[in-house]
C-alpha positions as CSV (number, residue, x, y, z in Angstrom):
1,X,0.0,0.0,0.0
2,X,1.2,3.7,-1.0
3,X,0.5,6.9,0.9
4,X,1.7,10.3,-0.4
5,X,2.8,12.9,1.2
6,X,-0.1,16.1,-0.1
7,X,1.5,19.0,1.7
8,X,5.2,17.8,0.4
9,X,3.8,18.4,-3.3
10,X,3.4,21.9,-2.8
11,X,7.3,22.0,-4.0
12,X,5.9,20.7,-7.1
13,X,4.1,23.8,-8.1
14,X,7.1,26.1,-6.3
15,X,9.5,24.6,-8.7
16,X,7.8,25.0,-11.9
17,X,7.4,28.2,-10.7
18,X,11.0,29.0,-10.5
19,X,11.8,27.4,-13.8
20,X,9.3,30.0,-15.6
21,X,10.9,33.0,-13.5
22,X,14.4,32.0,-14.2
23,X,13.0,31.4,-18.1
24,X,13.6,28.4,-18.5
25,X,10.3,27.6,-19.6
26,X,7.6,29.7,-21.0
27,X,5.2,28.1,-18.9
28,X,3.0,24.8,-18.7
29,X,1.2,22.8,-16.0
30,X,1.7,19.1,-14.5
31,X,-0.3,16.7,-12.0
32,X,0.1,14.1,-10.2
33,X,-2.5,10.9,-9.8
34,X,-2.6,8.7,-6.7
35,X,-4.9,5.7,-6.6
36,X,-6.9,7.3,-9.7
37,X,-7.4,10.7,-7.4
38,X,-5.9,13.7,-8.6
39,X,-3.8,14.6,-5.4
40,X,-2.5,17.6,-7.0
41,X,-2.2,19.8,-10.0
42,X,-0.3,23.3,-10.7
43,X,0.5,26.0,-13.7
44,X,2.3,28.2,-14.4
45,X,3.7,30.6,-16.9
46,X,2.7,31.3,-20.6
47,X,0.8,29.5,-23.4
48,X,2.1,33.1,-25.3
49,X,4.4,35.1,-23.9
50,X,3.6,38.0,-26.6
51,X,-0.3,38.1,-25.8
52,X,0.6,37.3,-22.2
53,X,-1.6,34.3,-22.4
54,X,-1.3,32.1,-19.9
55,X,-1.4,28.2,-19.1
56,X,-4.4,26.6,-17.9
57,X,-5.7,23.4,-17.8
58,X,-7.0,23.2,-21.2
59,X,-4.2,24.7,-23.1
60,X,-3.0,22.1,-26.0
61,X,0.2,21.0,-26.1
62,X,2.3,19.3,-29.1
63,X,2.8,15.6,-27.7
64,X,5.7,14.5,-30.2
65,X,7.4,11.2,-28.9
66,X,4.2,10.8,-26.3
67,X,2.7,10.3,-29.3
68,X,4.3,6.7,-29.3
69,X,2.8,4.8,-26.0
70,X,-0.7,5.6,-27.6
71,X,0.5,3.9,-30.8
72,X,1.6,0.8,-28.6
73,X,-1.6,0.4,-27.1
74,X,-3.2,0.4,-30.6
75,X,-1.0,-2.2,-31.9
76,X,-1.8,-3.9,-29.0
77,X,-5.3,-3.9,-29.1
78,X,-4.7,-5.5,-32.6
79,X,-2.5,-7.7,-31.0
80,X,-5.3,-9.2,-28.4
81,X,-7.7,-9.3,-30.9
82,X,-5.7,-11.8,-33.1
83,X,-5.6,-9.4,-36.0
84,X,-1.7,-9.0,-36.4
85,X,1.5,-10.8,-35.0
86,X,4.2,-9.6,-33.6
87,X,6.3,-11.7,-35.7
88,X,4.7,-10.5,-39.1
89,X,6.7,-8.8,-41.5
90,X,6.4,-4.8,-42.0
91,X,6.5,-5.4,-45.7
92,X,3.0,-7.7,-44.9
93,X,1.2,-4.1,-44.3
94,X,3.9,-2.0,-46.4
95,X,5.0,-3.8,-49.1
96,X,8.1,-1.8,-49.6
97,X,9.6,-3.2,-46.6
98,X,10.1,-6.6,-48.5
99,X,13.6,-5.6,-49.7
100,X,14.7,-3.1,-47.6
101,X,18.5,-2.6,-47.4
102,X,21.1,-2.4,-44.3
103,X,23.6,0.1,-45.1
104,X,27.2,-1.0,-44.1
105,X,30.9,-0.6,-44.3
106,X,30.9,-2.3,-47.8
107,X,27.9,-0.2,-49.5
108,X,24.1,-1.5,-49.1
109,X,23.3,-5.3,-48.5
110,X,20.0,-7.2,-48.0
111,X,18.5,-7.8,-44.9
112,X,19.1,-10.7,-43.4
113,X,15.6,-11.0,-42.0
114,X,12.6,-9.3,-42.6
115,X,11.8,-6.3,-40.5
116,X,9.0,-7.1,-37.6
117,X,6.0,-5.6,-35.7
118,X,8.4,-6.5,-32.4
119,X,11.5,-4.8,-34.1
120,X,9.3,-1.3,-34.4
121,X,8.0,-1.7,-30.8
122,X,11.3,-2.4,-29.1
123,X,13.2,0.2,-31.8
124,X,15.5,-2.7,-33.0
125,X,14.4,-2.1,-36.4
126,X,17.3,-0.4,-37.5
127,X,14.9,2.2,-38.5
128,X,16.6,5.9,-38.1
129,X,15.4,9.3,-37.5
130,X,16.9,12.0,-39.8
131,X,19.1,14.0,-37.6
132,X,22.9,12.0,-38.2
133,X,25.1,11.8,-40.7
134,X,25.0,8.3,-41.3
135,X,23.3,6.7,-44.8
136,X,20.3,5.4,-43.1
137,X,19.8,8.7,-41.3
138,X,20.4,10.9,-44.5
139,X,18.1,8.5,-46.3
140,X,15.1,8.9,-44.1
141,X,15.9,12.9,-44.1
142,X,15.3,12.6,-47.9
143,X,11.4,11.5,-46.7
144,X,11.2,14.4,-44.4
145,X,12.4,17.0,-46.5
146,X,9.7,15.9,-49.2
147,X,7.4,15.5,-46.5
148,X,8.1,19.4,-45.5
149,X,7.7,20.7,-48.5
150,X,4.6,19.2,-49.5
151,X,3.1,20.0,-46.1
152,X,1.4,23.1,-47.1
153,X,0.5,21.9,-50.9
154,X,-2.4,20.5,-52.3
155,X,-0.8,17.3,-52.6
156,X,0.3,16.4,-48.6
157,X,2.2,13.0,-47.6
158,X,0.2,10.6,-46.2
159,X,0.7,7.9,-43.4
160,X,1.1,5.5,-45.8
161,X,3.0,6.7,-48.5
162,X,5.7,8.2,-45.4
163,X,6.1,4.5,-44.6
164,X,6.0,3.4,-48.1
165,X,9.1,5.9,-48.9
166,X,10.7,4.7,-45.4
167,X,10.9,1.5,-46.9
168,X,12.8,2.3,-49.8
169,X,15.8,3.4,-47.7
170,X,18.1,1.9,-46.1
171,X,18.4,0.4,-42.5
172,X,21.2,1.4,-40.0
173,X,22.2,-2.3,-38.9
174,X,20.0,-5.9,-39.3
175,X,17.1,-6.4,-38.1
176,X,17.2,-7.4,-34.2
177,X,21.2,-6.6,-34.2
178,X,20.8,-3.5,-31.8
179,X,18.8,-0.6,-30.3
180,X,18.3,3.2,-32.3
181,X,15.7,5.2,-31.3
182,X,14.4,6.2,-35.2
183,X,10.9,6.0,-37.1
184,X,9.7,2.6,-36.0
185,X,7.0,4.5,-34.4
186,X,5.6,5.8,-37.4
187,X,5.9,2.8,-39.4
188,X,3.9,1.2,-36.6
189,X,0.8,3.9,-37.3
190,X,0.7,2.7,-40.8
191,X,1.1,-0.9,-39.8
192,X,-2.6,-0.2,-37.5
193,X,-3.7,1.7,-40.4
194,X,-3.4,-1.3,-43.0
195,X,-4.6,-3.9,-40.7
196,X,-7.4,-2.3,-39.3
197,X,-8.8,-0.7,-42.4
198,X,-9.2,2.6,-41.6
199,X,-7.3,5.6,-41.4
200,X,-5.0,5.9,-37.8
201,X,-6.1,9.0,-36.3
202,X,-9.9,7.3,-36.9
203,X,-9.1,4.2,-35.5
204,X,-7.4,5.5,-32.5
205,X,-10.7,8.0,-31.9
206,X,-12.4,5.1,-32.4
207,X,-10.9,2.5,-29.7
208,X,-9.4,4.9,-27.1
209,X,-10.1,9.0,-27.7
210,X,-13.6,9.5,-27.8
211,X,-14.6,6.6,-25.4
212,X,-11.9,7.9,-23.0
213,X,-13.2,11.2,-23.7
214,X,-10.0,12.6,-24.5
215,X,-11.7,15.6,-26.7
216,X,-9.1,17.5,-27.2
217,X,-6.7,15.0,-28.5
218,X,-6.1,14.3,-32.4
219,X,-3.4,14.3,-35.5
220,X,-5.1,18.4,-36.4
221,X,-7.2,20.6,-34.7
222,X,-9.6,23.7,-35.8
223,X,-10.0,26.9,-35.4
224,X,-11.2,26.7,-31.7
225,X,-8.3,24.0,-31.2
226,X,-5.6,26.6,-32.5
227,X,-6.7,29.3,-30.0
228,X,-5.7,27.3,-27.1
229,X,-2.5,25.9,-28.6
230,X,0.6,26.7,-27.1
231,X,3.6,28.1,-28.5
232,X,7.0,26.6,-29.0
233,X,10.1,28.3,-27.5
234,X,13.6,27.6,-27.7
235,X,16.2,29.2,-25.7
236,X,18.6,32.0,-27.3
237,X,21.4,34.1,-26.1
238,X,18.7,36.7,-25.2
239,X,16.3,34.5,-23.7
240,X,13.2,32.9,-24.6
241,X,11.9,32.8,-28.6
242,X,8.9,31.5,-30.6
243,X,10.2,28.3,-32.7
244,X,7.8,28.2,-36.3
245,X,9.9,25.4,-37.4
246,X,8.2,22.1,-38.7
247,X,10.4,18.9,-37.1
248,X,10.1,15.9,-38.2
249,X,7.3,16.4,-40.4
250,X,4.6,18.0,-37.9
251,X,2.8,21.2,-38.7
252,X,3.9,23.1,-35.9
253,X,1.2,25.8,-36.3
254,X,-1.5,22.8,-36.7
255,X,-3.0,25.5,-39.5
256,X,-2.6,22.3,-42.6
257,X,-4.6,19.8,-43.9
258,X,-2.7,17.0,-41.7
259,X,-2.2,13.7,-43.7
260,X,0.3,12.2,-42.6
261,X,-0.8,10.7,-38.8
262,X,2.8,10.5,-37.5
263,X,2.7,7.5,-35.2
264,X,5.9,8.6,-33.4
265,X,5.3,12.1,-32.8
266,X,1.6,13.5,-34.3
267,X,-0.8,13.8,-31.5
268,X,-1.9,17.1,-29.7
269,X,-3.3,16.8,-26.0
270,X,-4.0,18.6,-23.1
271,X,-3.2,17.3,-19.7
272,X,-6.5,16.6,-18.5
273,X,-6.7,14.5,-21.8
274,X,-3.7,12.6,-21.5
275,X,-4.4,12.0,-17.8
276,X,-7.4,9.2,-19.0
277,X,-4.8,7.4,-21.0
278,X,-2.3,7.3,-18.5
279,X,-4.5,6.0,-15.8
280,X,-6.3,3.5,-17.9
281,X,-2.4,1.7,-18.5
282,X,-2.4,2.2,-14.1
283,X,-5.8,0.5,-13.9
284,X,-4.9,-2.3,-16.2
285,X,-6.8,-1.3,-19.7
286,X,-10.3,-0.2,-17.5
287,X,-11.5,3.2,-16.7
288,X,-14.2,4.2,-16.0
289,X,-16.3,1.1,-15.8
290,X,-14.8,-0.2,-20.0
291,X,-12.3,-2.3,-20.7
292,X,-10.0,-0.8,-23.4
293,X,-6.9,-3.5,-23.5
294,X,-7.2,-6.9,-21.3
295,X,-5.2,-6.6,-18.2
296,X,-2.8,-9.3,-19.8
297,X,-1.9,-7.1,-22.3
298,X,-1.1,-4.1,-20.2
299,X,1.2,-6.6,-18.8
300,X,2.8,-7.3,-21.6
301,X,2.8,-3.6,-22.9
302,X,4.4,-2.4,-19.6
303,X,6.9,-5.4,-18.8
304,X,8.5,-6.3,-21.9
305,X,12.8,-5.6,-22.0
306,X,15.1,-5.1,-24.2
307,X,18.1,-8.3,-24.8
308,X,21.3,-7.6,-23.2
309,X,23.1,-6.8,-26.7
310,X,20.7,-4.5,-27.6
311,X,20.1,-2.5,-23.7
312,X,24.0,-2.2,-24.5
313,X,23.3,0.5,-27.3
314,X,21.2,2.7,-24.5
315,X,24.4,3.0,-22.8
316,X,25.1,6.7,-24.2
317,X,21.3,7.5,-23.4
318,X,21.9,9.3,-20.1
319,X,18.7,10.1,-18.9
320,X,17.5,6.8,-19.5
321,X,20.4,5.4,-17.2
322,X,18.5,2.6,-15.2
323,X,15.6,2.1,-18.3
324,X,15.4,-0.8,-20.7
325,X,12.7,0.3,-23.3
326,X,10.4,-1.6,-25.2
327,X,6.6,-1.3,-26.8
328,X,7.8,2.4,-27.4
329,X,8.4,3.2,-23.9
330,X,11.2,3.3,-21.1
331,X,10.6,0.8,-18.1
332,X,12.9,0.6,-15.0
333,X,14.8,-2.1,-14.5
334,X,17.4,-1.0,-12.2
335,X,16.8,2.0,-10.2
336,X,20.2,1.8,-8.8
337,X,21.8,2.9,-12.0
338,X,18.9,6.1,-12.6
339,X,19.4,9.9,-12.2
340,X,16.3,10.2,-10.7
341,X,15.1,8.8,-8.0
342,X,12.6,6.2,-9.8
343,X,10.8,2.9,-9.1
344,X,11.3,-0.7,-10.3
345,X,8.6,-1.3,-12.8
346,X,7.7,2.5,-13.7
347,X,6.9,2.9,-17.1
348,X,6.2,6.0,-19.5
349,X,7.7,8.6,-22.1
350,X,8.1,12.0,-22.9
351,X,8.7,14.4,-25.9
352,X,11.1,16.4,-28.0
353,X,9.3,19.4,-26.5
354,X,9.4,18.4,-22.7
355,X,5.8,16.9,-22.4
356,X,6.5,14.0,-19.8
357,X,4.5,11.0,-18.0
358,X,5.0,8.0,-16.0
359,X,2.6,5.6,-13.8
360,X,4.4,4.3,-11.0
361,X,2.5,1.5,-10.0
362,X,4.3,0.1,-7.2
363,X,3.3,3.5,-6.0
364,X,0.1,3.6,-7.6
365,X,1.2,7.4,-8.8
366,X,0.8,9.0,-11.9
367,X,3.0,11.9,-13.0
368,X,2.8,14.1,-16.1
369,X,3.7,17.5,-17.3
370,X,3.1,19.4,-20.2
371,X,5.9,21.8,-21.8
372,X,6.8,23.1,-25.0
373,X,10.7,23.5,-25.4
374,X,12.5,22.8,-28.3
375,X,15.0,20.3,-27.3
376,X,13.7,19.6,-24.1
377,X,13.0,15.6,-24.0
378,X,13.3,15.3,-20.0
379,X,15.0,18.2,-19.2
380,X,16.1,19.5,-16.0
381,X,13.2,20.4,-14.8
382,X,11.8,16.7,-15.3
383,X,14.2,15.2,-13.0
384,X,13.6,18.3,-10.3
385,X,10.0,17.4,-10.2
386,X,10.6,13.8,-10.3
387,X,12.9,13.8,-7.3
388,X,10.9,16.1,-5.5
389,X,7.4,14.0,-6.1
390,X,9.6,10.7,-4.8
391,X,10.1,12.2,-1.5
392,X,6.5,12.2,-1.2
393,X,6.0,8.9,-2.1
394,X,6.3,6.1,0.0
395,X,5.1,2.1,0.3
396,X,4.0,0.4,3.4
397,X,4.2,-3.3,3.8
């Protein structure tokens, strides 16, 4: 059993606080869930520091990479519902996966194995993002930059075709050979896409965002949507700055006719949204009197590890010291080794622009914030809170 400490959170809210007046952030809001009760909540800050608009708790934020545990649970609703295998081949949903080639020290060779739904999951896919200067990297920034320029045209890239274009790269090593956190993710949307037989962002509105009643979550937004969106920032030698870039193919301004439903990084939220996500994975797969994923599953989703050769790639990840990842998120496995002070068993994700969560379920916590930094992934700030929540937090035999 778990108690929590309600006047020790208070430092929660004092230390986002101090991270807006320092300018660190321009603003954003976080809470934390204990036995499904929300034990506390704070904002502060800007959702636009020009207009002096400020945070609440409906303000939409850019998920990115928190995108990717939503996309899990969809392939693993598939999964329980016996409509795909792990071990099928990408290239049985996207053909052009069927000859896919590694890149290597002698030029490009063929795969010695098809790519699988399990390689995406766990990122051992050899699938790369586009920001290194190795050949599968600078093929898959070929995609992007067709994707970016075709964003605001009357011909966009979809879901599929992304994926299809992915497979006509290259690889950065064989399939299952090691871990490289790339566009798996995405693939993966496209993979639900082809199997289910409708579009992604549909069939995740379908299964999980209207019946959760997460309203204000989606791959685009309107008119009503944009209002409450947040602005990006990114830190310059004079401070704070709006970002307007589009990374990694999402319409930072969500003002396009979105077609491509990026898997990895698409989805806009708020925090109250994201909350019934995060604490139907805590309960299991039910909220709210439905069952979304069997609790089996949620087992499986949550538990899975990386093999030792591959956990040996993470080693450069620092943040993720004391995580092995799999099913497109981070799960402790030796908190011993983490540089925060973390729990055996916790599992979550966060994005490029600082959005965070994690259920603790040995503490029966939830924790999540919502950011928007370029760069930030978990920041400083992240770890602060986290370390300052875990003296909160304790478990009685």
């Amino acid at each position: 059993m778990s108690v929590i400490d309600r006047n020790g959170l208070a430092r929660l809210g004092e230390v986002l606080e101090e991270s807006v007046r320092a300018g660190q952030v321009a603003g954003g809001n976080l809470c934390v869930l204990h036995r499904g009760e929300e034990v506390y909540y704070a904002e502060a800050g800007y959702a636009d520091i020009a207009n002096q608009k400020k945070i609440t708790r409906d303000s939409i934020f850019r998920l990115y990479s928190m995108t990717k545990p939503v996309t899990s649970a969809a392939v693993m609703l598939l999964m329980e519902r016996g409509v795909i295998d792990l071990l099928d081949p990408v290239s049985k949903y996207i053909p052009t996966f069927r000859d896919i080639k590694v890149a290597s020290s002698e030029g490009d060779v063929a795969a010695a194995r098809q790519v699988t739904i399990k390689d995406c999951l766990s990122m051992t896919s050899g699938l790369a993002y586009n920001c290194d200067p190795d050949p599968a990297s600078r093929a898959a920034a070929l995609v992007y930059d067709e994707l970016d320029r075709r964003l605001y045209s009357d011909d966009p890239m979809t879901t599929m075709e992304m994926a299809s274009k992915l497979g006509q790269g290259r690889l950065a090593f064989q399939p299952g050979e090691c871990w490289r956190y790339g566009t798996s993710a995405d693939i993966l949307g496209a993979v639900v896409e082809s199997a289910s037989g409708v579009r992604f962002g549909d069939f995740l509105r379908r299964e999980f965002f209207e019946p959760l009643n997460m309203n204000d979550t989606g791959f685009s937004l309107d008119a009503a949507g944009r209002d409450r969106l947040t602005k990006v920032y990114e830190k310059t030698a004079g401070g704070l700055a709006e970002y307007h870039g589009n990374h990694l193919g999402i319409c930072n301004h969500m003002d396009a006719d979105i077609r491509f439903e990026s898997g990895g990084a698409g989805l806009v939220s708020t925090i109250a949204d994201y909350r019934h996500f995060a604490q139907m994975l805590m309960n299991r797969g039910t909220y709210q009197g439905r069952t979304y994923l069997a609790p089996a599953t949620v087992a499986y989703m949550t538990g899975c590890r990386l093999y030792p050769h591959q956990q040996a790639m993470m080693a450069g990840w620092e943040s993720l010291a004391g995580y092995s990842y799999s099913n497109l998120m981070r799960v402790m496995t030796d908190p011993s080794l983490a540089v925060i002070n973390g729990s055996q068993g916790e599992y979550g994700w966060d994005g490029w622009l600082g959005p965070y969560f994690a259920n603790m379920p040995g503490e029966e916590t939830t924790f999540l914030m919502m950011v928007q930094l370029r760069d930030a992934g978990t920041f400083t700030l992240t770890r602060k809170l986290r370390n300052v929540l875990a003296a909160s937090l304790s478990v009685q035999p």
